[in-house]
ROZA-286039 format. One record per residue: residue number from 1; residue in one letter; x, y negated, z of N, C-alpha, C, O, CB in turn. Coordinates in Angstrom, 1 decimal, always signed. Each point is the difference from the previous one (the first is absolute). Glycine has a CB too. Example, Ala and Ser with C-alpha at 12.3 -4.5 7.8 and 13.67 -1.06 7.14 Angstrom:
REC   nr  rest    n_px    n_py    n_pz   ca_px   ca_py   ca_pz    c_px    c_py    c_pz    o_px    o_py    o_pz   cb_px   cb_py   cb_pz
REC    1     a   +13.2    +5.7    +7.8    -0.9    -1.2    +0.0    +0.9    -1.2    +0.0    +1.0    +0.0    +0.7    -2.9    +1.2    +0.5
REC    2     s    +1.5    -2.3    -1.9    +0.9    -1.1    +0.0    -0.8    -1.1    +0.8    +0.5    -1.1    +0.1    +0.7    +1.7    -2.3
This chain:
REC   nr  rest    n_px    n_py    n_pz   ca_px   ca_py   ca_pz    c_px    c_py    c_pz    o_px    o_py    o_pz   cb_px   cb_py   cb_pz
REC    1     x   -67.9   -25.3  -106.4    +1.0    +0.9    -0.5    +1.2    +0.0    +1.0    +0.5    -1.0    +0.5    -1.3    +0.7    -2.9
REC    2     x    +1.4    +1.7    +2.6    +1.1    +0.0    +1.3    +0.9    -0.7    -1.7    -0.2    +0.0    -1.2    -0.1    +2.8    +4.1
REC    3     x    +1.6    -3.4    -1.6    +1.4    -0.6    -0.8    +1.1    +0.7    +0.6    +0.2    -0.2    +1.2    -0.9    -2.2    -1.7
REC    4     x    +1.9    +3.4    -0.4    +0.5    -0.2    +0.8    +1.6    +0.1    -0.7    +0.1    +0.0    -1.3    -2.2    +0.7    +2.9
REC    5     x    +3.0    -0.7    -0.8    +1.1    +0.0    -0.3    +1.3    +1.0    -0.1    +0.7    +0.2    +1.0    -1.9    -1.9    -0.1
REC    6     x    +1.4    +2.4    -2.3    +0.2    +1.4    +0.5    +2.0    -0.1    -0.1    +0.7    -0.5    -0.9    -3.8    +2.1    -0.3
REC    7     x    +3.6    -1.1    +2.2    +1.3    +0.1    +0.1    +0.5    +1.5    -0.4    -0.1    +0.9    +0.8    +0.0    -2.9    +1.1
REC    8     x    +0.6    +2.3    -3.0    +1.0    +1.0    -0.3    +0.6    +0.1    -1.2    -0.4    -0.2    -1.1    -0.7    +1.3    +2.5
REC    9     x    +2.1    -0.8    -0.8    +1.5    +0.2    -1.0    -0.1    +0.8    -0.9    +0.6    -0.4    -0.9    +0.9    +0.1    +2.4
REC   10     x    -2.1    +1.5    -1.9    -0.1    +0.7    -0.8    -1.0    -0.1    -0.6    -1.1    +0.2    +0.3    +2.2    +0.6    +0.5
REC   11     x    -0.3    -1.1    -2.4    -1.1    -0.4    -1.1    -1.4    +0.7    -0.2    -1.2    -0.5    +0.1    +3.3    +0.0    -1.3
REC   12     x    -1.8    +1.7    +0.9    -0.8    +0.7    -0.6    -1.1    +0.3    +1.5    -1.1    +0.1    -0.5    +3.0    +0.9    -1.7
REC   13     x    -1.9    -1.0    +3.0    -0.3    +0.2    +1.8    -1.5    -1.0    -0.3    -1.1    +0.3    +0.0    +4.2    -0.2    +1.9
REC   14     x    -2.4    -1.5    -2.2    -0.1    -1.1    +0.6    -1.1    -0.3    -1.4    -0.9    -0.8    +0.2    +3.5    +0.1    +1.6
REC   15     x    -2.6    +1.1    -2.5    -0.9    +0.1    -1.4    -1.2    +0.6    +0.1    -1.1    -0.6    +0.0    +3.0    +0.8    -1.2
REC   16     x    -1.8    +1.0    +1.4    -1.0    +0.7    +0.4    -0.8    -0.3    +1.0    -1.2    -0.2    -0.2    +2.4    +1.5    -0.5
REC   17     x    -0.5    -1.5    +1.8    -0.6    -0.6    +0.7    -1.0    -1.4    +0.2    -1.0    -0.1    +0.7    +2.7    +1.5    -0.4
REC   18     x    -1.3    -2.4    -1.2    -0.2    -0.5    -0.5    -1.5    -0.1    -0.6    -1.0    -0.6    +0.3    +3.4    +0.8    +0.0
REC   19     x    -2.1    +0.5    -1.4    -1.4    +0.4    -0.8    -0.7    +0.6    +0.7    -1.1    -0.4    -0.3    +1.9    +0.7    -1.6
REC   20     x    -0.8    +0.6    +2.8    -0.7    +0.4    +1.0    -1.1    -0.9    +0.8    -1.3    -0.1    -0.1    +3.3    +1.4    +0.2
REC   21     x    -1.1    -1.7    +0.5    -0.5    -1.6    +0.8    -1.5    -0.8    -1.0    -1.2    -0.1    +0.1    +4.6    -0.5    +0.6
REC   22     x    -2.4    +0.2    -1.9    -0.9    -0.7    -1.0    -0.9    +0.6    -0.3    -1.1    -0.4    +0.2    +2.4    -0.6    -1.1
REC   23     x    -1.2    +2.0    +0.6    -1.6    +1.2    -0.8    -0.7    -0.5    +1.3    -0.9    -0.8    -0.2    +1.8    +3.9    -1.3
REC   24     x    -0.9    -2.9    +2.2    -0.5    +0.4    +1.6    -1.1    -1.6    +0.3    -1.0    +0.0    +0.7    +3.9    +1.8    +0.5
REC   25     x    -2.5    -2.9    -1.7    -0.9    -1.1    +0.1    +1.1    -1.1    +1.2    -0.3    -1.1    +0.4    -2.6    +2.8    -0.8
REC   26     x    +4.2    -1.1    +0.8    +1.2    -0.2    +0.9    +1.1    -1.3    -0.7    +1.0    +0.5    -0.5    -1.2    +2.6    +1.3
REC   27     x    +0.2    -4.5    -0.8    +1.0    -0.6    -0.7    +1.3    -0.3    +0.6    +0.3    -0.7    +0.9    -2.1    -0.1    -2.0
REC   28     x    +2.7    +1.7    +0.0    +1.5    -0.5    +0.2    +0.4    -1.5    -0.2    -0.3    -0.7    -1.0    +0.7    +2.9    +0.3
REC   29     x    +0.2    -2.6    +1.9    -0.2    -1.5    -0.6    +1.4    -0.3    +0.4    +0.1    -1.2    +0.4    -2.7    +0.4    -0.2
REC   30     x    +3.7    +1.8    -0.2    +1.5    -0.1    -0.2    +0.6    +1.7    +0.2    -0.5    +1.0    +0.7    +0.6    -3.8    +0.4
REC   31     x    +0.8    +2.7    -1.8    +0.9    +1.0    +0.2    +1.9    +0.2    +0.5    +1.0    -0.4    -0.7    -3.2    +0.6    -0.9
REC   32     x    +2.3    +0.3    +2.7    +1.5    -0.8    +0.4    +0.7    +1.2    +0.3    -0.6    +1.0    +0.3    +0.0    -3.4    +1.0
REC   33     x    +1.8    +2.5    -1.5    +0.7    +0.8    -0.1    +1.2    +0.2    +1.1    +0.8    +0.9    +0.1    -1.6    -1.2    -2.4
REC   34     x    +0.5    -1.0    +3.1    +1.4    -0.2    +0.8    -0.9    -0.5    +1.5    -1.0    -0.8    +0.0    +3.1    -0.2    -2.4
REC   35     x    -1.6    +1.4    +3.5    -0.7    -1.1    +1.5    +0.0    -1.2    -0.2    -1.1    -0.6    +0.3    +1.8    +1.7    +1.3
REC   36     x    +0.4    -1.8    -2.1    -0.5    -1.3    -0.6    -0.5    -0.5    -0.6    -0.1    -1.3    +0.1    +0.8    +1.3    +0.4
REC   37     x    -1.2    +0.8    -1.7    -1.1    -0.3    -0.7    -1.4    +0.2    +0.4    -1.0    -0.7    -0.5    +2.6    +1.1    -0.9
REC   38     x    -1.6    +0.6    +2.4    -1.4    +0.0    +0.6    -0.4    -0.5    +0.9    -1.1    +0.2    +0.5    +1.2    +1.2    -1.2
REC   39     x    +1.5    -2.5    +1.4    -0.6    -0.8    +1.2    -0.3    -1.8    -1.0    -0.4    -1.1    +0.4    +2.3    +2.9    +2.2
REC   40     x    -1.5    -1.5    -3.8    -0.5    -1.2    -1.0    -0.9    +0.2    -0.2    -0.9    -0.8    +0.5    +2.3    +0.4    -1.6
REC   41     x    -1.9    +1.6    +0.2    -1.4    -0.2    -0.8    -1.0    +0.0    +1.4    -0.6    -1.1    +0.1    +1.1    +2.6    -2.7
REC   42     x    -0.7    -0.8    +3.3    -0.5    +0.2    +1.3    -0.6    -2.0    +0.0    -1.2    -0.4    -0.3    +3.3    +3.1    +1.8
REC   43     x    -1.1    -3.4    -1.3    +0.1    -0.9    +0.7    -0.7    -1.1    -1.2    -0.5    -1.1    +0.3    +2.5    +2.2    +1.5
REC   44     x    -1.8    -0.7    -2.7    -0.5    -0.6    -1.4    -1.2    +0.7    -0.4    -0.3    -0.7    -1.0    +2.6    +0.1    +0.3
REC   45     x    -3.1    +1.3    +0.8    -1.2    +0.3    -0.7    -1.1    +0.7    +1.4    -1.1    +0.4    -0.2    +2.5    +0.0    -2.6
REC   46     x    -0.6    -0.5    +4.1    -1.0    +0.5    +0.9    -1.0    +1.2    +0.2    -1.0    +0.1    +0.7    +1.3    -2.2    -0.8
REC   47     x    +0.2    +2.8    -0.6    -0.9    +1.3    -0.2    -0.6    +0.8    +1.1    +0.6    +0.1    +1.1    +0.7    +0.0    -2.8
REC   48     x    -2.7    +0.5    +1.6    -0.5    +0.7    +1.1    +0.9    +1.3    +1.0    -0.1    +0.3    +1.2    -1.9    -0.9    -3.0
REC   49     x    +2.9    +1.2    +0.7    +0.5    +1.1    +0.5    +1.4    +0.1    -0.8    +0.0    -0.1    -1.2    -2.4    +1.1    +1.8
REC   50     x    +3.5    -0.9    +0.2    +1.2    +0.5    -1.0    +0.3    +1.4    +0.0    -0.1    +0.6    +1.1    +1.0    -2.6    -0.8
REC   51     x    -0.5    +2.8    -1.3    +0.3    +1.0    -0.3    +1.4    +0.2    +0.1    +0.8    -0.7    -0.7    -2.7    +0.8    -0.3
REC   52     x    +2.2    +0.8    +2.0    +1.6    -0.5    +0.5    +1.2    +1.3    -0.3    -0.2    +1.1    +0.5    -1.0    -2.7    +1.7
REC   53     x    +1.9    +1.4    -2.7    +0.7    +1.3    -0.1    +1.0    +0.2    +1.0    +0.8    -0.9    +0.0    -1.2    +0.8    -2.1
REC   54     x    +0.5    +1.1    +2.9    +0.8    +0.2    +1.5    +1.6    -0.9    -0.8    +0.4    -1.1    +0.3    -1.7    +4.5    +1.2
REC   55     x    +1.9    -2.3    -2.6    +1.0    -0.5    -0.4    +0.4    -0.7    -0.9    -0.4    +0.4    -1.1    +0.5    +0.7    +2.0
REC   56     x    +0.8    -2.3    -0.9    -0.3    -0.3    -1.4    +1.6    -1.0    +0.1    +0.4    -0.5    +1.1    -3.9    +0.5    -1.5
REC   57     x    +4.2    -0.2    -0.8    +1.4    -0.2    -0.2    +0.8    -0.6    +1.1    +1.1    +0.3    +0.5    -1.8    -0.5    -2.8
REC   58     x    -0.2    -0.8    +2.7    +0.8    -1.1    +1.2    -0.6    -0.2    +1.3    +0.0    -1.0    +0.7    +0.7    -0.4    -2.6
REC   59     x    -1.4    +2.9    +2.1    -0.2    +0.0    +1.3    -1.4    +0.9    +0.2    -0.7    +0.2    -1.0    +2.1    -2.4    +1.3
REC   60     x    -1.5    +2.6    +1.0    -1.2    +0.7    +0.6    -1.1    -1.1    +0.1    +0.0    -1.1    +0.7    +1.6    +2.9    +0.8
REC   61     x    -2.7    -1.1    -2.6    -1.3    -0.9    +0.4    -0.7    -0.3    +1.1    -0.5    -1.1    +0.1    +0.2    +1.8    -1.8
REC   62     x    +0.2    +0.4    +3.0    -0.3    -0.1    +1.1    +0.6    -1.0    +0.6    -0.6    -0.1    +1.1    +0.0    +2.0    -1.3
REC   63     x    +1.5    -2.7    +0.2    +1.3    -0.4    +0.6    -1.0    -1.8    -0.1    +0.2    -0.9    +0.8    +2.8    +3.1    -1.8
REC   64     x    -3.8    -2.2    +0.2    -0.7    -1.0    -0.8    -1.6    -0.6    +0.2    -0.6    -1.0    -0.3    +2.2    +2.3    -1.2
REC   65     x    -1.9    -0.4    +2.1    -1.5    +0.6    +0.3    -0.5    -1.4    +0.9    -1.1    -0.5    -0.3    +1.5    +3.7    +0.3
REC   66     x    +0.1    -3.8    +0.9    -0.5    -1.3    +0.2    +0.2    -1.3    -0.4    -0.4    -1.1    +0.5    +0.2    +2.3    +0.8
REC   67     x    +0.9    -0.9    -2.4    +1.1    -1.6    -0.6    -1.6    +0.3    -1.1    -0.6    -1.0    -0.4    +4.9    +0.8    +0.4
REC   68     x    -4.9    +1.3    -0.5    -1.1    +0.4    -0.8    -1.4    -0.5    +0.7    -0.9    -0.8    -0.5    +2.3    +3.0    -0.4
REC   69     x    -1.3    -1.7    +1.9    -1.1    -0.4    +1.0    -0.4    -1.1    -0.1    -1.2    -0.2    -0.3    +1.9    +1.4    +1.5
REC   70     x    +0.2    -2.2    -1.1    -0.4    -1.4    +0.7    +0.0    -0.9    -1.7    +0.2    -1.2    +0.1    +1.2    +1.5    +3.0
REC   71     x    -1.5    +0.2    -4.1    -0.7    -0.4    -1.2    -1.2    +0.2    -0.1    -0.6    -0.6    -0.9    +2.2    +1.0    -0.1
REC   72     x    -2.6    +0.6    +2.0    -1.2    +0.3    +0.2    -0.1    +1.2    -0.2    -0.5    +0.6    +0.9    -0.2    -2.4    -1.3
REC   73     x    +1.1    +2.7    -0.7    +0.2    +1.2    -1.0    +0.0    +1.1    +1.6    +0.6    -0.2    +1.1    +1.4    -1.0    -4.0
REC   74     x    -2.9    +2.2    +2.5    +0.3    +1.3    +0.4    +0.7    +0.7    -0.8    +0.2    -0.2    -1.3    -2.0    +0.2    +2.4
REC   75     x    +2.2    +0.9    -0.2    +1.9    +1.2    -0.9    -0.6    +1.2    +0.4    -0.3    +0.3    +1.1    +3.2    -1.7    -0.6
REC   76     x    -2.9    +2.4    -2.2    -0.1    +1.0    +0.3    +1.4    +0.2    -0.4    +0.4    -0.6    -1.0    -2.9    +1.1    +0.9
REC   77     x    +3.4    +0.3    +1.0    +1.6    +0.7    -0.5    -0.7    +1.3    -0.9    -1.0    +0.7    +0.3    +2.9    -1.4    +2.4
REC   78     x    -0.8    +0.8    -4.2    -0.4    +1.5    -0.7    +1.4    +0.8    +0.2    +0.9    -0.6    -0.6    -2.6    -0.5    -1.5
REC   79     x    +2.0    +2.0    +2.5    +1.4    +1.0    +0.2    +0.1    +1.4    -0.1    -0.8    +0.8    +0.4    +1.2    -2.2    +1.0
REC   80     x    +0.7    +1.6    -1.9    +0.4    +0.8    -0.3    -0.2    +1.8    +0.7    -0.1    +1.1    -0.5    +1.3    -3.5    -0.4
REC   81     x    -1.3    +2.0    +2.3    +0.5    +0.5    +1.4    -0.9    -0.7    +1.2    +0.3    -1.1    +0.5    +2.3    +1.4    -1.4
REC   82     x    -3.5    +0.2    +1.1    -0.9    -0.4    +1.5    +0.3    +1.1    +1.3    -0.2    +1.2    +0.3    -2.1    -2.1    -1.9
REC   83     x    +2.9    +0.0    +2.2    +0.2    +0.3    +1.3    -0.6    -0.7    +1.4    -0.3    -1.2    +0.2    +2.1    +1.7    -1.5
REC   84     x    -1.9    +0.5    +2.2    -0.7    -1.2    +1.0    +0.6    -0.5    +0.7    -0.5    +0.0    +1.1    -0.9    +0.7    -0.9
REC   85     x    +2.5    -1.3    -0.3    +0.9    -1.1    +0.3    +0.0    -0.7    -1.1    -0.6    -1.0    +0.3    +1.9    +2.0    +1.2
REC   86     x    -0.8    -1.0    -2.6    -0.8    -1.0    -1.4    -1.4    -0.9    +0.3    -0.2    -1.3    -0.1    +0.9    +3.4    -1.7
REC   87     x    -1.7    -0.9    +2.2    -1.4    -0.4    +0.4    -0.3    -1.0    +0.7    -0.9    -0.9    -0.3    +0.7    +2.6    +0.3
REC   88     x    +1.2    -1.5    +1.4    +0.0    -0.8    +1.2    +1.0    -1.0    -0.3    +0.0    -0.6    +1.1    -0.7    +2.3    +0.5
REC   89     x    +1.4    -2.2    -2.3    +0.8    -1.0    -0.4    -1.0    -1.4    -0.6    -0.1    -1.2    +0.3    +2.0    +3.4    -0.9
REC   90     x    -2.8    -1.1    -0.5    -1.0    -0.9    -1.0    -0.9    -0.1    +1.1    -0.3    -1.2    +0.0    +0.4    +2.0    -2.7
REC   91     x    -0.6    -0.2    +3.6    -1.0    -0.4    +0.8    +0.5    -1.4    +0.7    -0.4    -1.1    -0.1    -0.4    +3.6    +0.4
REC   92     x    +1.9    -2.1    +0.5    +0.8    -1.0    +0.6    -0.1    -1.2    -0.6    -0.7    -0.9    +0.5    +2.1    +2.3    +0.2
REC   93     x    -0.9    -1.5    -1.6    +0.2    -0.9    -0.8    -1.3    -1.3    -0.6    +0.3    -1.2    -0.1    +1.5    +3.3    -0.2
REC   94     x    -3.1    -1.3    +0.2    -1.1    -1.0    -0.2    -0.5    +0.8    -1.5    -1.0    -0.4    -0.4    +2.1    -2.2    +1.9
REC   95     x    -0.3    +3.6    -2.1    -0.4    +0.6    -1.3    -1.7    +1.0    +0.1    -0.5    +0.5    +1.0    +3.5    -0.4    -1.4
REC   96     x    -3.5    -0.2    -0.8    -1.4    +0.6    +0.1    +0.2    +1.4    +0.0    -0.7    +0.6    +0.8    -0.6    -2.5    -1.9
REC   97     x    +2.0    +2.6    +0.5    +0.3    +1.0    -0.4    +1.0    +0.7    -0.7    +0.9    -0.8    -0.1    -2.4    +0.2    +0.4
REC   98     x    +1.8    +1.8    -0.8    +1.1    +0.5    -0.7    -0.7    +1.1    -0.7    -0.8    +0.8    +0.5    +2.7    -1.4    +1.0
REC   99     x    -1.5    +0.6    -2.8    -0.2    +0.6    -0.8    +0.6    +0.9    -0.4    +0.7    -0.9    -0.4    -1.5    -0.5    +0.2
REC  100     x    +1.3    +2.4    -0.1    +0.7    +1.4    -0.6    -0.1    -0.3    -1.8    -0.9    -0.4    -0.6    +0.0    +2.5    +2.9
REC  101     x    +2.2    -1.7    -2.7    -0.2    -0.5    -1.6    -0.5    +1.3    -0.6    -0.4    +0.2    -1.1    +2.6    -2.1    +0.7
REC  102     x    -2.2    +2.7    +1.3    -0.5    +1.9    -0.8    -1.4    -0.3    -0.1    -0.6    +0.5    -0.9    +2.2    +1.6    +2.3
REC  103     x    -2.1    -3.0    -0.5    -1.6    -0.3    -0.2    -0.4    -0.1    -1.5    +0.8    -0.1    -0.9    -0.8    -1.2    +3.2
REC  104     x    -1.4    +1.3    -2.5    -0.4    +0.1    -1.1    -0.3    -1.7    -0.6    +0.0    -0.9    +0.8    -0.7    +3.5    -0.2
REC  105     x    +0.5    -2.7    -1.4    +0.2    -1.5    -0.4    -1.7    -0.8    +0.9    -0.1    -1.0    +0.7    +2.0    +1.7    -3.8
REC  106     x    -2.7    +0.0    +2.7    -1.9    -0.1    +0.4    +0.6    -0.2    +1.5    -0.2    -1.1    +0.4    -1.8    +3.2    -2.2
REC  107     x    +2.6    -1.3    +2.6    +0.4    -0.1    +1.6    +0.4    -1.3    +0.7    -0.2    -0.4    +1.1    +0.8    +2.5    -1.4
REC  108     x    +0.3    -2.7    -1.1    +1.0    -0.8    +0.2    -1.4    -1.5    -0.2    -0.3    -0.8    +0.8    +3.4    +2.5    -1.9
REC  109     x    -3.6    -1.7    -0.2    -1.2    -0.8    +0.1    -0.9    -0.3    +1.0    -0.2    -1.2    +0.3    +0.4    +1.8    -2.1
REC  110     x    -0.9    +0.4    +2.5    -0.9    +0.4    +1.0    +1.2    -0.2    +1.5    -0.4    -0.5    +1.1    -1.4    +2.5    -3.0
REC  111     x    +2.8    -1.8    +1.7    +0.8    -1.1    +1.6    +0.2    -1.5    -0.3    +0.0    -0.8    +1.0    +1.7    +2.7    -0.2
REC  112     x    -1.5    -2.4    -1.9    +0.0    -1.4    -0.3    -1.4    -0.5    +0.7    -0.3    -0.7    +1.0    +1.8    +0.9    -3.5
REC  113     x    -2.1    +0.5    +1.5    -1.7    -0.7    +0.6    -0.1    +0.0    +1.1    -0.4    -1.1    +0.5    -0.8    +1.8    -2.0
REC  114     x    +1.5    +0.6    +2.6    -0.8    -0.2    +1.4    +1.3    -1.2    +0.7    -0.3    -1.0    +0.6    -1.3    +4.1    -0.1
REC  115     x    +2.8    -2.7    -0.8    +1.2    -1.4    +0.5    -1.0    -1.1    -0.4    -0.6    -0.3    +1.0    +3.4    +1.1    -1.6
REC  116     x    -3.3    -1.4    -0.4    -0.1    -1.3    -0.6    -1.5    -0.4    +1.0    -0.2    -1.1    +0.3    +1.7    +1.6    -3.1
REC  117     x    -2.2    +0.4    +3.0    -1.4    +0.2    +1.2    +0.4    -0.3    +1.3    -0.8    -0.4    +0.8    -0.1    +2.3    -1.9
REC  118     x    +2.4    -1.7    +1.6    +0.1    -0.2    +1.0    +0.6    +1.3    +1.1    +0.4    -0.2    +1.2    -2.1    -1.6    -2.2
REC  119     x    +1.5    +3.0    +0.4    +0.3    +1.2    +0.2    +1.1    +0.6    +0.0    +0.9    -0.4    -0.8    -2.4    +0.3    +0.1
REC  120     x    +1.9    +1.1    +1.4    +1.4    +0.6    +0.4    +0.2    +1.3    -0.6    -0.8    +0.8    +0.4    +1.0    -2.0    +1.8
REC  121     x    +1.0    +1.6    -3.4    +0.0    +1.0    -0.3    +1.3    +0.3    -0.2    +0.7    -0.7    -0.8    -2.7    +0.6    +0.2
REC  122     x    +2.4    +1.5    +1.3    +1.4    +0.6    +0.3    -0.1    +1.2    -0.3    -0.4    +0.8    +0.9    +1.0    -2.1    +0.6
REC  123     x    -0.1    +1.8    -2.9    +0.2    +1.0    +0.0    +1.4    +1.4    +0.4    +1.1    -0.4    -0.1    -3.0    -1.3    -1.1
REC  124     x    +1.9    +2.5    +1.4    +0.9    +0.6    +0.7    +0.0    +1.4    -0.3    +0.7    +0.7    +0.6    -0.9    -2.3    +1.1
């Protein structure tokens, strides 16, 4: 079973998503709301893949992406706004992918999985 670690500030976002994940056979095995909560749980439950949110109260998730890394965890970033400088940032950076939150929730499942495979997915 993929594990993973999903980072976002917004409740209702982060719920759904959530349940998403779970229906899907996908275990949440933290939820963080803050970069430092997701360079904790990260670091505390080791998960396959973190689910990253570009922004989040106390800082830019990207900014993060190898302090994530080197817990083992692949990072898919989820945002608001994909740009290809965003893109090439998360690329830069060591991230698997970026996600668009307009995406459909099934999209957002189906990039977890191919990230957690090993796979690169950027949407734009």
């Amino acid at each position: 079973m993929t594990r993973v670690v999903l980072v976002e500030d917004h409740d209702m976002v982060a719920e759904a998503i959530g349940l998403a994940l779970e229906r899907a056979g996908i275990e949440v095995v933290a939820r963080a709301f803050t970069v430092a909560a997701a360079l904790a749980d990260t670091g505390r439950t080791r998960p396959d893949v973190v689910l990253l949110d570009r922004r989040l109260p106390d800082g830019d998730g990207t900014a993060v992406i190898p302090e994530l890394l080197a817990h083992g965890a692949r990072v898919l970033v989820l945002t608001g706004e994909a740009t290809a400088s965003l893109a090439a940032r998360v690329a830069e950076a060591g991230g698997a992918g970026l996600v668009l939150k307009s995406a459909r929730l099934d999209e957002l499942v189906e990039a977890v999985r191919k990230v957690a495979r090993g796979e690169v997915v950027f949407d734009q």
